[in-house]
C-alpha positions as CSV (number, residue, x, y, z in Angstrom):
1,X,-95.9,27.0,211.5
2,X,-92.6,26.5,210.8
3,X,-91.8,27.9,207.1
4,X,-88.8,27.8,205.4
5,X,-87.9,30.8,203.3
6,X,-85.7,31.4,200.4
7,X,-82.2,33.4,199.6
8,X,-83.8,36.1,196.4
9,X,-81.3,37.3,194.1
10,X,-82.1,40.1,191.6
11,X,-80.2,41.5,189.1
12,X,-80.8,45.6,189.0
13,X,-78.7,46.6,186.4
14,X,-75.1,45.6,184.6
15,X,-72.4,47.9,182.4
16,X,-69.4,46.6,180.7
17,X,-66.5,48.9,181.0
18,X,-64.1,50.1,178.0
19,X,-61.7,47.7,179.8
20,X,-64.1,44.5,179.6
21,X,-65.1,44.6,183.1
22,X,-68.5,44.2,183.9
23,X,-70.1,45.4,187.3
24,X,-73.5,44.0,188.7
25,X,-75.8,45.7,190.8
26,X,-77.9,43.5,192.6
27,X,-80.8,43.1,195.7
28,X,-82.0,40.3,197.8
29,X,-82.9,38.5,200.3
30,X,-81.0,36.2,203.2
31,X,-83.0,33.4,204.4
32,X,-80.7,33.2,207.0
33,X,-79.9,36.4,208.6
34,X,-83.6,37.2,207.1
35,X,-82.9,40.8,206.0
36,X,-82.8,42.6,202.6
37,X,-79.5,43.5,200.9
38,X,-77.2,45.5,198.0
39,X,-74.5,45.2,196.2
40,X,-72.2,45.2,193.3
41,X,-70.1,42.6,192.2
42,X,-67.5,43.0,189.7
43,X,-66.5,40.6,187.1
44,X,-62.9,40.7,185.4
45,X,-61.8,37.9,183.3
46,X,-65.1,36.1,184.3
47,X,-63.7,35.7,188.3
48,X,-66.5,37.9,190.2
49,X,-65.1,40.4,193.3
50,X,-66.5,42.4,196.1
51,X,-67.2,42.8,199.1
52,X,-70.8,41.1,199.2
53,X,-69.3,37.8,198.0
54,X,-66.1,38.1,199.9
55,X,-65.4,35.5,203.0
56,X,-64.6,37.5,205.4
57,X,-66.2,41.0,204.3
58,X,-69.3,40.0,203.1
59,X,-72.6,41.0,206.0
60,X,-74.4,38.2,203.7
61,X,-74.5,34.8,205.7
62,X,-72.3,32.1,204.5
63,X,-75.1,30.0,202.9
64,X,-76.6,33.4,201.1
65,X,-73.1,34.6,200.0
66,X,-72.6,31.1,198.2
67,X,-75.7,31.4,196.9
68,X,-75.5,34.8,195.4
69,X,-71.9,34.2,193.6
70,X,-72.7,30.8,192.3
71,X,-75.8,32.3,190.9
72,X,-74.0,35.3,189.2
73,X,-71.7,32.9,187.9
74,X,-73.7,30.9,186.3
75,X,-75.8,34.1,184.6
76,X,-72.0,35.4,184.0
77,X,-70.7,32.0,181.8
78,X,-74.3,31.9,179.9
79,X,-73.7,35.5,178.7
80,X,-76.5,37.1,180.6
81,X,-74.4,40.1,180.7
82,X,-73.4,40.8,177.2
């Protein structure tokens, strides 16, 4: 039985700041590395930062990390967090 399982992203919670940043708290799951994870990921001037997403910082795996900002990306430019 050789299943193949899938990177889980889920948004916890999200606050704008005074100065229009906007922080995201999130938990998951790598496929990879096959363990649960947190984080936060900042957004300023719609460019997400942090250690979870960062190359050579992040504990996600490579494939999960890519996963996770492109998917936070794409919920930050539809206005997800507004």
């Amino acid at each position: 039985m050789n299943e193949k399982y899938h990177h889980i992203l889920s948004v916890i919670d999200y606050k704008i700041t005074e100065h229009k940043t906007t922080f995201v708290k999130v938990a998951g799951y790598d496929a990879v590395l096959e363990k649960e994870f947190e984080g936060e990921v900042k957004f300023l001037n719609g460019v997400p930062y942090g250690d979870l997403i960062h190359h050579q910082r992040s504990s996600l795996s490579p494939e999960c990390r890519q996963f996770v900002q492109e998917n936070l990306l794409n919920k930050y430019n539809e206005g997800k967090f507004e």
